[in-house]
N, CA and C of each residue as an Amber inpcrd file, in Angstrom:
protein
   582
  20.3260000   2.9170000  19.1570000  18.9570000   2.7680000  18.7190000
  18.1380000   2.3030000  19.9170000  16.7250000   3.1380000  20.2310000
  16.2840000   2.6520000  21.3150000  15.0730000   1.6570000  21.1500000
  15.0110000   0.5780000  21.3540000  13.9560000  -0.6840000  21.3190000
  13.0470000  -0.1140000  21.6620000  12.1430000  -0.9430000  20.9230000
  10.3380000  -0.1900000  21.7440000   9.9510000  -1.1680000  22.7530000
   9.9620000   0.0110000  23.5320000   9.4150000  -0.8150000  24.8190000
   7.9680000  -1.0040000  24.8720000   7.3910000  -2.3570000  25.9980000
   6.0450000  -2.3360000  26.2240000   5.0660000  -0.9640000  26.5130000
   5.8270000  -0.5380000  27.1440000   4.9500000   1.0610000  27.9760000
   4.6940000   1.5980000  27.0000000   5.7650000   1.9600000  26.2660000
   5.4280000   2.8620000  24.5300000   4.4170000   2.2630000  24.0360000
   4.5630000   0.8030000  23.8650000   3.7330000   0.2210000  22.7800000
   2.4090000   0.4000000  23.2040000   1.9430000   0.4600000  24.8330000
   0.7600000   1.0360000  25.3920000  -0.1150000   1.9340000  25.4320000
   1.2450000   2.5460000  25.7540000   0.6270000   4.3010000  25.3420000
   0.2960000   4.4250000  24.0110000   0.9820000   4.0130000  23.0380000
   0.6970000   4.5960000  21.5230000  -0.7910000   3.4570000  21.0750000
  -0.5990000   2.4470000  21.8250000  -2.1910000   2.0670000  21.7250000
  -3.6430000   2.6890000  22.2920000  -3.5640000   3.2390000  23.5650000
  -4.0620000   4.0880000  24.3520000  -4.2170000   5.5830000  23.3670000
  -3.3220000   6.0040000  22.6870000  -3.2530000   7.1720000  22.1770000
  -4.5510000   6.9310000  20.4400000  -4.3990000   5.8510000  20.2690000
  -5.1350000   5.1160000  18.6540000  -6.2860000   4.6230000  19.2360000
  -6.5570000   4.3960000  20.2580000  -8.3470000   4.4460000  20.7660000
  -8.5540000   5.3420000  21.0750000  -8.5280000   6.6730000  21.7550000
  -8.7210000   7.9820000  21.9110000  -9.0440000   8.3520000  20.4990000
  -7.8290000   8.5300000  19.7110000  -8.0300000   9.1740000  18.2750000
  -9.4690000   8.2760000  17.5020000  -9.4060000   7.6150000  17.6250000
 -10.5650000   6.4650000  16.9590000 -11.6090000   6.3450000  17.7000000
 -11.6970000   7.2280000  19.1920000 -13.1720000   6.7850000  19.5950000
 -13.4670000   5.4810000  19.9750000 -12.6000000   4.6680000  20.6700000
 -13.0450000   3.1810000  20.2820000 -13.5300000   2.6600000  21.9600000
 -14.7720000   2.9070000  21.7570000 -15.2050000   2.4170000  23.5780000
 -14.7300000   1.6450000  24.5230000 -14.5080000   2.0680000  25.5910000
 -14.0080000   1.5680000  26.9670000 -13.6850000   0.1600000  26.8500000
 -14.5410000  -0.8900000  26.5730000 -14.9820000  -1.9260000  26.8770000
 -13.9020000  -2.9250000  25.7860000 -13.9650000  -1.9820000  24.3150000
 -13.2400000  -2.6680000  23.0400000 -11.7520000  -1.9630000  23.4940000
 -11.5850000  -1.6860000  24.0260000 -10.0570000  -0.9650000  23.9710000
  -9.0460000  -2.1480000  24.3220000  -7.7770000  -2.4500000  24.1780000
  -7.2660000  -3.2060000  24.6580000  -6.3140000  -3.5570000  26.0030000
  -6.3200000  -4.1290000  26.8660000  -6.2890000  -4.2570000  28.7380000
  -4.2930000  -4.2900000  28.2300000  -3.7530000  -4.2140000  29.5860000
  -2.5270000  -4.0910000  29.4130000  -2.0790000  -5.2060000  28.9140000
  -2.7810000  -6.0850000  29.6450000  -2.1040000  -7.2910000  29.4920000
  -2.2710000  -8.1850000  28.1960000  -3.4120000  -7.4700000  27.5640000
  -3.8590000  -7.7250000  25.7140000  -2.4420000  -6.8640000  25.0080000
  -2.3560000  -5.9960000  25.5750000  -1.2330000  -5.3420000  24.6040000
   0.1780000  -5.5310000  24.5910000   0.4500000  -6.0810000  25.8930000
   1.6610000  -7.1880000  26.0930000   1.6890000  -8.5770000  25.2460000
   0.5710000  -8.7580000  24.7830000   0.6860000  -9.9430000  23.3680000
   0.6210000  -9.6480000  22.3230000   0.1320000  -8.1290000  21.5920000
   0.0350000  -7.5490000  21.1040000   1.7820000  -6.6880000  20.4520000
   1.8680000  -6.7060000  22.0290000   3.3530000  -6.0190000  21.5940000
   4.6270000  -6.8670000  21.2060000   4.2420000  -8.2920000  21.3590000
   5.1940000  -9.4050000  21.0480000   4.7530000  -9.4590000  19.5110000
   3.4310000  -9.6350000  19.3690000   2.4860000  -9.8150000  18.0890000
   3.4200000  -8.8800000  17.3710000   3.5920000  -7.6110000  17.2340000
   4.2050000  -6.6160000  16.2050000   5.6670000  -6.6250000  16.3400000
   6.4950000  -7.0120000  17.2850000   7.8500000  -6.8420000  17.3530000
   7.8270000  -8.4490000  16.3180000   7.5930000  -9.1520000  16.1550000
   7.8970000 -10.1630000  15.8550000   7.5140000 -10.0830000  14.2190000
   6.6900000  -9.1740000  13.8800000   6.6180000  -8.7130000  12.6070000
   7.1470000  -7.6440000  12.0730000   7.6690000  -6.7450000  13.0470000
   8.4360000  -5.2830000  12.7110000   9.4970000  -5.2080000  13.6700000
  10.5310000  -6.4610000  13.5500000  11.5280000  -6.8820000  14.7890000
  12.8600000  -5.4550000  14.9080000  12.5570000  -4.6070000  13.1520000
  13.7070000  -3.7110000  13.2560000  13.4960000  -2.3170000  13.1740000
  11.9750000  -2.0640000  13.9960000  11.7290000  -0.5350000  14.4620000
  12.0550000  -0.2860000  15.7300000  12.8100000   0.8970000  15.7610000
  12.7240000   2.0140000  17.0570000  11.6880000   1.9980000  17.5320000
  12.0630000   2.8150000  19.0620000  11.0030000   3.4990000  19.7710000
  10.5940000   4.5120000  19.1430000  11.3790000   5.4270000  18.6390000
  11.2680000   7.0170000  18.2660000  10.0890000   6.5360000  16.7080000
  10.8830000   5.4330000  16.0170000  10.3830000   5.3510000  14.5210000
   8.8900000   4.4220000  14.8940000   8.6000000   3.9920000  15.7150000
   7.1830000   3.5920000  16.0160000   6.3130000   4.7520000  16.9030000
   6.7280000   5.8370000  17.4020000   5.8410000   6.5570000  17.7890000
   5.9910000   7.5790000  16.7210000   6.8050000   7.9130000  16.2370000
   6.6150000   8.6300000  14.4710000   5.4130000   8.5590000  13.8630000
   5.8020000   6.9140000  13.4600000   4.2660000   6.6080000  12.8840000
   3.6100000   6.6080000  13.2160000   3.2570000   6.1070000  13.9930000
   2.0890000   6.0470000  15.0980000   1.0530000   7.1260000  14.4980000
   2.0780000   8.3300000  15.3000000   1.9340000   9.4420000  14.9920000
   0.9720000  10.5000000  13.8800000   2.0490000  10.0280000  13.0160000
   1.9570000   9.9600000  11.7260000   0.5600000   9.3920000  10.7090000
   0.1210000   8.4240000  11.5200000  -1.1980000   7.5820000  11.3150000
  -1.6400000   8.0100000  11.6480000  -2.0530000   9.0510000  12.8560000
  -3.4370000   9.5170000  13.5060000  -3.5150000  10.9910000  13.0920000
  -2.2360000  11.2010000  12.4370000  -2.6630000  12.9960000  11.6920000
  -3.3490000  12.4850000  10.7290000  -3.0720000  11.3540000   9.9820000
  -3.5570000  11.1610000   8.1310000  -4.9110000  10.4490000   8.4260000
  -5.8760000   9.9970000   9.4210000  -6.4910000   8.8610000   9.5430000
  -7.7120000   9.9750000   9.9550000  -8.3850000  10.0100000   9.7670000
 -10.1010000  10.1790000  10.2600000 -10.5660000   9.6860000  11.2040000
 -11.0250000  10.2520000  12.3310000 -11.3880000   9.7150000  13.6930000
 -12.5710000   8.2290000  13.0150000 -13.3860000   8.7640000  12.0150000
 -14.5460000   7.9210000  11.5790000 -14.1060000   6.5290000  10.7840000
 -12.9200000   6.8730000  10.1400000 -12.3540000   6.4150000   9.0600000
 -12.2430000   5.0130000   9.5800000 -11.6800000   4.9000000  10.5530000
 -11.4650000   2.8610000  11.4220000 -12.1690000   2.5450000  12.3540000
 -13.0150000   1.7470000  12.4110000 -13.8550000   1.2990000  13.4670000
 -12.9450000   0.1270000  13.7130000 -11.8300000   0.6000000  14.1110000
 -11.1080000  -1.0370000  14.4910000  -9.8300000  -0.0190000  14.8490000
  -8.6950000  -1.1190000  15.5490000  -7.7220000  -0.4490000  15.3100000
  -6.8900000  -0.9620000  14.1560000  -5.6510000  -0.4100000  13.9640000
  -4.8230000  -0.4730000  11.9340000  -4.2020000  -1.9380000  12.2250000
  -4.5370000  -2.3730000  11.3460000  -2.9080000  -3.5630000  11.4430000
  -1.5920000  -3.1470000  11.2810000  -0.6720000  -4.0770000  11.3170000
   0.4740000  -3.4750000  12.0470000   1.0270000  -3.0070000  10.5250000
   1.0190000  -3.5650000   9.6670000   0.9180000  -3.0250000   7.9060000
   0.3050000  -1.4040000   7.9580000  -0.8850000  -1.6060000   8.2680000
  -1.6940000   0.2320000   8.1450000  -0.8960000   1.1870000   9.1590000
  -0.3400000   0.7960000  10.5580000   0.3470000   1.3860000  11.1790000
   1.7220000   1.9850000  10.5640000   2.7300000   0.9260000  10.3920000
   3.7460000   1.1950000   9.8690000   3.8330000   1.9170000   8.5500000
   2.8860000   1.7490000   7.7020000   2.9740000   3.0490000   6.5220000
   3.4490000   3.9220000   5.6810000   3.4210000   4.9800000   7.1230000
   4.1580000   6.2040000   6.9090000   5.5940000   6.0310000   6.8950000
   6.4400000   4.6470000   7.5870000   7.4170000   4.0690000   7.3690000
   7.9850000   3.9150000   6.4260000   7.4160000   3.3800000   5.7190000
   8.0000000   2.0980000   4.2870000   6.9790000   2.4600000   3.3550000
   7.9270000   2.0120000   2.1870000   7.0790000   1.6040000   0.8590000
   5.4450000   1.2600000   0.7130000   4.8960000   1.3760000   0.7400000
   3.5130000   0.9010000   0.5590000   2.6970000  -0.0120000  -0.4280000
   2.0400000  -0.4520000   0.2230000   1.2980000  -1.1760000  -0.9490000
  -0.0940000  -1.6020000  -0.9480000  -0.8100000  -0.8200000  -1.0980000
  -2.3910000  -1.2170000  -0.8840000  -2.7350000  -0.5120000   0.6870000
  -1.6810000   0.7790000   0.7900000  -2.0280000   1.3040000   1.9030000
  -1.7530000   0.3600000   3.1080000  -0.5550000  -0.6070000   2.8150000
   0.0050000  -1.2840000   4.1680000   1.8160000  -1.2610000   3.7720000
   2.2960000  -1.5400000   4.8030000   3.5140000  -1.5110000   4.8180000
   3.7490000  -2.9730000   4.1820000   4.9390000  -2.5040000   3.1660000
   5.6030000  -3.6420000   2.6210000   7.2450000  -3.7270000   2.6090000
   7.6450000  -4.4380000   4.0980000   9.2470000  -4.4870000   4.6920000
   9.8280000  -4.5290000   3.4330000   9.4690000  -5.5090000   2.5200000
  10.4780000  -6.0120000   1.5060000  11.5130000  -4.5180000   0.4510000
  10.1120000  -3.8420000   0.5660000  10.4290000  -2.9980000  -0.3260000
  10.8590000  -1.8800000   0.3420000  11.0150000  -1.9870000   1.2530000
  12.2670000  -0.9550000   2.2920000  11.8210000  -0.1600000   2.5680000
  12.1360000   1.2230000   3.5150000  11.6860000   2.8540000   3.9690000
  11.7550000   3.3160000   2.7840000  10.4290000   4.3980000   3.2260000
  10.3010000   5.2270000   2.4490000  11.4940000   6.3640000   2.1170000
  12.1380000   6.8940000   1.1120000  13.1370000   7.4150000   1.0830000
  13.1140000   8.7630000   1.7420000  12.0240000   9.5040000   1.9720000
  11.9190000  10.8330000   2.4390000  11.5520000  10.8740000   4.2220000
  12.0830000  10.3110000   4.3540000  12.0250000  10.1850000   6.0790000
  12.6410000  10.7640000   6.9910000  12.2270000  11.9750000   7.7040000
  12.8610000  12.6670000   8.5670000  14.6820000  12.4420000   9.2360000
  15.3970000  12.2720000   9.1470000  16.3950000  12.4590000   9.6290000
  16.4840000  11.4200000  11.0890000  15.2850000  11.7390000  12.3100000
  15.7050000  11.2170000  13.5670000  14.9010000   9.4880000  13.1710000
  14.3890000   9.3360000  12.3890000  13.8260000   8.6020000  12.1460000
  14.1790000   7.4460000  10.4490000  15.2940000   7.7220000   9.8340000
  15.7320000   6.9240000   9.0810000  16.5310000   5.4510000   9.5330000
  16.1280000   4.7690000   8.3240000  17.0240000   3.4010000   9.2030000
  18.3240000   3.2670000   9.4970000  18.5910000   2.6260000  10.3220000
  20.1970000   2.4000000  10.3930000  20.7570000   1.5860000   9.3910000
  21.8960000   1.0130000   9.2770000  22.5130000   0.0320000   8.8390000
  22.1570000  -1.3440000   9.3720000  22.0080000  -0.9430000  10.3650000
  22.2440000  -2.6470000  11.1650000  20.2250000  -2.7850000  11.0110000
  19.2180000  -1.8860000  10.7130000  17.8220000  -2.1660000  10.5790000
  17.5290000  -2.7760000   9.1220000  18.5090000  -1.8010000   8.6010000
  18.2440000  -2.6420000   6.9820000  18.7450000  -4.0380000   6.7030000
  19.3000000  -4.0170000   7.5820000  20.3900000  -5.8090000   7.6040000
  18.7650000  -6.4650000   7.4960000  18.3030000  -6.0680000   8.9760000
  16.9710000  -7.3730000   9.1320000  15.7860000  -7.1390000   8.2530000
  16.0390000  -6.3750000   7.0460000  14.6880000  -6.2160000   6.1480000
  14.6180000  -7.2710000   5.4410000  13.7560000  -7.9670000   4.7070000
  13.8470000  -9.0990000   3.8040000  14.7700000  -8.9310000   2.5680000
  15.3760000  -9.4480000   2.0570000  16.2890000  -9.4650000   0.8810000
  16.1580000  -9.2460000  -0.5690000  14.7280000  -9.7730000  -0.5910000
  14.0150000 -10.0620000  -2.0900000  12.9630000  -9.4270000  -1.9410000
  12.7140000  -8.3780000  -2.6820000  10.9500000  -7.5660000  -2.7390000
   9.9050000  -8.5230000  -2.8910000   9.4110000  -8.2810000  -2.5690000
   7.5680000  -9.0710000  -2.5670000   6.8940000  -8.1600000  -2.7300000
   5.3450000  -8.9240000  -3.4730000   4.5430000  -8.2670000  -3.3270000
   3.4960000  -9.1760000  -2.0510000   3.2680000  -8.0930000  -1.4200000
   1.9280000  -8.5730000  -1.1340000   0.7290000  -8.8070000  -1.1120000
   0.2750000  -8.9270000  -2.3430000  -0.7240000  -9.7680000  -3.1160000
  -0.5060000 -10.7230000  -3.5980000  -1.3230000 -11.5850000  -3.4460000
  -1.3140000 -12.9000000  -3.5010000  -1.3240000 -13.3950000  -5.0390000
  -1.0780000 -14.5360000  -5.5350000  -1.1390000 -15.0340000  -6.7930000
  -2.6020000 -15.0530000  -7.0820000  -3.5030000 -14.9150000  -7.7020000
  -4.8890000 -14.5340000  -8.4630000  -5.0600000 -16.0350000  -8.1930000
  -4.4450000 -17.0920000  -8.9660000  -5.0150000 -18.2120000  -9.2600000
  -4.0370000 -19.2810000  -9.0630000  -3.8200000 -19.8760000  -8.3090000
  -2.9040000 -20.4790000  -7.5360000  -2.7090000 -22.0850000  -8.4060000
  -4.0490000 -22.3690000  -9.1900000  -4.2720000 -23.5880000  -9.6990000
  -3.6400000 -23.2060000 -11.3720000  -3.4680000 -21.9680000 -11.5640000
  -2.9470000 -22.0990000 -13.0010000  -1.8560000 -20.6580000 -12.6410000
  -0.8580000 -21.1910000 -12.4720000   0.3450000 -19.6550000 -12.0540000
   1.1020000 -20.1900000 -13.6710000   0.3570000 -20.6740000 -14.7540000
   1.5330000 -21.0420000 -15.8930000   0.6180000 -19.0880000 -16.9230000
  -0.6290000 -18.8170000 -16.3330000  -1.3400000 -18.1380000 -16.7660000
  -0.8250000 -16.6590000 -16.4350000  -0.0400000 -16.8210000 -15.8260000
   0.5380000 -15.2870000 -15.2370000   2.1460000 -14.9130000 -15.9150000
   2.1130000 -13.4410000 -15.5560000   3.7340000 -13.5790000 -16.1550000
   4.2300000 -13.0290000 -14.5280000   5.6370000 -13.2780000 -13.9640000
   6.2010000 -12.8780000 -13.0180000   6.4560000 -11.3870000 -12.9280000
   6.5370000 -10.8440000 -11.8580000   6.9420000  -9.5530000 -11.6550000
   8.0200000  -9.8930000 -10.8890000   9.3370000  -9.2560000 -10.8810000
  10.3670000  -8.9550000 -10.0420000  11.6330000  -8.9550000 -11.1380000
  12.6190000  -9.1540000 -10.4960000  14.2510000  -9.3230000 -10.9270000
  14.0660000 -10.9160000 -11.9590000  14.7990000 -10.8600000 -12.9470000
  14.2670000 -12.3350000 -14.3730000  14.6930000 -13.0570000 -12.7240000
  13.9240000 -14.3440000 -13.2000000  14.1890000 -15.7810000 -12.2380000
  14.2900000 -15.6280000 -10.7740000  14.2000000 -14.6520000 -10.2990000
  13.9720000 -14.3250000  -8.9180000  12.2990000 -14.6250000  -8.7270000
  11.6750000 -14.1150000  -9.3020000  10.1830000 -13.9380000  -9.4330000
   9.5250000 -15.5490000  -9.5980000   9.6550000 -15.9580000 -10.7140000
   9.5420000 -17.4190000 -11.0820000   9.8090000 -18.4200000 -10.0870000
  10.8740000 -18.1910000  -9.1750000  11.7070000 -19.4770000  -7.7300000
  10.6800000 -19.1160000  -6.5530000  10.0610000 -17.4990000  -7.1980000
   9.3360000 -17.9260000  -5.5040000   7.8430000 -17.5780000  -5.4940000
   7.3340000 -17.5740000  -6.6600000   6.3600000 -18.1700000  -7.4780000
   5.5720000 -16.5190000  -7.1990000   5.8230000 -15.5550000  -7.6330000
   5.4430000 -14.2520000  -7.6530000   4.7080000 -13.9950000  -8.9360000
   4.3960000 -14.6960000  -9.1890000   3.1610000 -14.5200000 -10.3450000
   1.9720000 -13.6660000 -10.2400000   1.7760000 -12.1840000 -10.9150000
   0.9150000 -11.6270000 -10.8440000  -0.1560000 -11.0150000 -11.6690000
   0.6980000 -10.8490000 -12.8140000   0.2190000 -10.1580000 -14.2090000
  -0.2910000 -11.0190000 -15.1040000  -1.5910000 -11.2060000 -15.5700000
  -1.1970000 -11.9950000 -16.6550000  -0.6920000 -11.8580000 -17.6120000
  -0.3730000 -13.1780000 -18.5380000   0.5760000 -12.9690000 -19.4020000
   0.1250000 -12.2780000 -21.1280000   0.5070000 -11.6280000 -21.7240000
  -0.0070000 -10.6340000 -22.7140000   1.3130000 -10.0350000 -22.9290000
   1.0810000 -10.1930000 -24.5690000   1.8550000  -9.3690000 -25.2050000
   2.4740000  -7.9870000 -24.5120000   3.9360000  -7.7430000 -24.5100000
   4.1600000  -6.1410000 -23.6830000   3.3050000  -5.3940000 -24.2320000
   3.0850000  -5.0720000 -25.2580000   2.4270000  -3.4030000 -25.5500000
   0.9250000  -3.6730000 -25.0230000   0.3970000  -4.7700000 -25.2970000
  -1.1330000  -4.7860000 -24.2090000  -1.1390000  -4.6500000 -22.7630000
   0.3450000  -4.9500000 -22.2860000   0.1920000  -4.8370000 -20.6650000
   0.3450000  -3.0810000 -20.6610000   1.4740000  -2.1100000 -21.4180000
   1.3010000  -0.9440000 -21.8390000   0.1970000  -0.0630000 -21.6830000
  -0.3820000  -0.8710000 -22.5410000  -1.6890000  -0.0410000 -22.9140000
  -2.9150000   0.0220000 -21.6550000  -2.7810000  -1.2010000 -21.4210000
  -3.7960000  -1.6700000 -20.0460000  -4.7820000  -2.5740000 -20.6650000
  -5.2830000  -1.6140000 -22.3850000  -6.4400000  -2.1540000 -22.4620000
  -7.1750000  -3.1470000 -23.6240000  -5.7370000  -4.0510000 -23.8230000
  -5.9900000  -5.2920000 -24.7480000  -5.6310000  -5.3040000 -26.1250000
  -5.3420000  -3.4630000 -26.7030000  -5.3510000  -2.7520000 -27.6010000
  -4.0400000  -2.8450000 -28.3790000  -3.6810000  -3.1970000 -29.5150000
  -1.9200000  -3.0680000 -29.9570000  -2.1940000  -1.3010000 -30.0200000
  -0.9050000  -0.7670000 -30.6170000  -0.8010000   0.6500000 -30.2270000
  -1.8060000   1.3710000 -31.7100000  -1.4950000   0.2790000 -33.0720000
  -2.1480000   0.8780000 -33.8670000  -3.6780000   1.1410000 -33.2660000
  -4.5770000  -0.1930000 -33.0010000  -5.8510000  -0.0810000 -32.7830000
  -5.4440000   1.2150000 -31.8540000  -4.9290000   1.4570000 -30.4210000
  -4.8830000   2.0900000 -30.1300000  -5.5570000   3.4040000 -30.0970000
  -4.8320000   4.3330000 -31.6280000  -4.3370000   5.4460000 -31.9250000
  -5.7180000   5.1490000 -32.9550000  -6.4130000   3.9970000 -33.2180000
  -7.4060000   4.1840000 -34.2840000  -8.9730000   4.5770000 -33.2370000
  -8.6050000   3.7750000 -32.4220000  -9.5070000   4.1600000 -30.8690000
  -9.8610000   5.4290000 -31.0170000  -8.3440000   6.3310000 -30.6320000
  -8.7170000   8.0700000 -29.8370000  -8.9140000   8.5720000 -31.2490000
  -9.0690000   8.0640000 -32.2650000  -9.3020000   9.1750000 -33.8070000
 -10.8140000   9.0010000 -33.8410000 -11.2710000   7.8030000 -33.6830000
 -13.0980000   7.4040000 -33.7740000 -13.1720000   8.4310000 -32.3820000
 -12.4780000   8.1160000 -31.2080000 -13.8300000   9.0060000 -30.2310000
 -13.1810000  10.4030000 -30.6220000 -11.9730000  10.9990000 -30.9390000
 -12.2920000  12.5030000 -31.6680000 -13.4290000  12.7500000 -32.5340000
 -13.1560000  12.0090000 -33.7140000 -14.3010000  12.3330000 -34.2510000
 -15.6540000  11.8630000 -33.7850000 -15.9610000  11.0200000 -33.0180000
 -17.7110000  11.1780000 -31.9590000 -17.5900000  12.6170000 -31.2100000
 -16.4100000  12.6460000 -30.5780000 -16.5730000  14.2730000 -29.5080000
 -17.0780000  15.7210000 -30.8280000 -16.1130000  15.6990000 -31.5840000
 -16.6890000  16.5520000 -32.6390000 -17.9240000  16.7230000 -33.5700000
 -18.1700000  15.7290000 -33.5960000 -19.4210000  15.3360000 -34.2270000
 -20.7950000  15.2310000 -32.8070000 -20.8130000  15.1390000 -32.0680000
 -21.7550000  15.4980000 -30.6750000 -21.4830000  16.8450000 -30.8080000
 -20.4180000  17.4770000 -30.6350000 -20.1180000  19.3610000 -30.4420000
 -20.9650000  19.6990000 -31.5890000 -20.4510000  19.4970000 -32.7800000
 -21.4440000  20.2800000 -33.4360000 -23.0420000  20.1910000 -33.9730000
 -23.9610000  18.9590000 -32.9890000 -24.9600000  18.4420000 -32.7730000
 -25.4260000  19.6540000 -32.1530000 -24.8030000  19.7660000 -30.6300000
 -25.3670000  20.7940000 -30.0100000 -25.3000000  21.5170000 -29.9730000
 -24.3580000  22.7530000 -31.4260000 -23.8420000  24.0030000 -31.7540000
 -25.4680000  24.1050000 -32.3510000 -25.8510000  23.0360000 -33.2920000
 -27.0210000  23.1890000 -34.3450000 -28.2350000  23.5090000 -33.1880000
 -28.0870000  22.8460000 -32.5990000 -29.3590000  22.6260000 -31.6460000
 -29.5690000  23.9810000 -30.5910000 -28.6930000  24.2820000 -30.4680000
 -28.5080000  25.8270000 -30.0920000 -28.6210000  27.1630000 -30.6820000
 -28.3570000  26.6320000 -31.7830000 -28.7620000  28.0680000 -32.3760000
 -29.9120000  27.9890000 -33.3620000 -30.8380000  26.8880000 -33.4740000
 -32.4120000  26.2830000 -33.5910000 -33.0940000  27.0660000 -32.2590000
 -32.6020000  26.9340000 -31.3750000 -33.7760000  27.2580000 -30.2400000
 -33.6050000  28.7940000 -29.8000000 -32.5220000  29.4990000 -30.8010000
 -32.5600000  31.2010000 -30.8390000 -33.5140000  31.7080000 -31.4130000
């Protein structure tokens, strides 16, 4: 497996201000991207060379020259990598399964992925987490305070929309009958103005 080196990490920065347009002046000096490049190894300690210019890559086919007036965080970069979540990379939840061949993880990369999925979103309300129900594996979620959903009956979290399934199903029968009853409003009204 080949480490990413500084030079790579340069160039593929050099290559994401070009694509982005990002003026002379804002671009980042070598020696910014030598802290930069500690900055991301130290958050993405178990990518390749090959699997960081992939993405890289990979980011500047899917990305709109207009689209970032900045450059990506190392989350928006990595991406096309891993699992996603809010359009950033989320280690926990591992590579994406459809990943080219020269570019899948090793054994020894998945070792250093985190152990326990996360989300990365934050708890809503930090002063009342008794108001939420956990997302993850039972009691995994709860120890590391992954509280996201609030708490509601299952079939309302189901539904989305507060609704048991009867109201539900009594819901889509009232707006059938409004849609039908508007249709033949403007069947009348149409053939009045023949």
């Amino acid at each position: 497996m080949a480490s990413l080196t500084p030079e790579t990490f340069l160039a593929v920065a050099e290559m994401i201000a070009a694509h982005l347009r990002i003026k002379e002046a804002d671009r980042w000096s070598p020696h910014i991207c030598r802290l930069k490049f500690h900055s991301f190894t130290s958050e993405f300690p178990e990518i390749s060379e090959p699997q960081f210019m992939w993405a890289a890559e990979q980011w500047v086919q899917d990305t709109e020259a207009g689209a970032f007036l900045r450059y990506p965080t190392w989350g928006e970069l990595m991406s096309p990598l891993y699992r996603s979540e809010g359009g950033r990379a989320n280690r926990s939840w591992g590579p994406r399964p459809e990943l080219p061949g020269f570019v899948r993880f090793k054994p020894e990369q998945l070792a250093m992925l985190p152990s326990t999925p996360r989300s990365l979103a934050a708890v809503p309300d930090q002063q009342n987490l008794a108001a939420y129900q956990t997302v993850g594996r039972a009691g995994e979620a709860e120890a590391q305070g992954l509280a996201l959903t609030p708490v509601e009956e299952p079939q309302r979290l189901l539904t989305g929309s507060g609704l048991t399934d009867e109201e539900w199903q009594a819901y889509l029968v009232r707006v059938e009958e409004e849609e039908k009853a508007h249709l033949e409003r403007l069947k009348e009204e149409a053939e009045c103005n023949l």
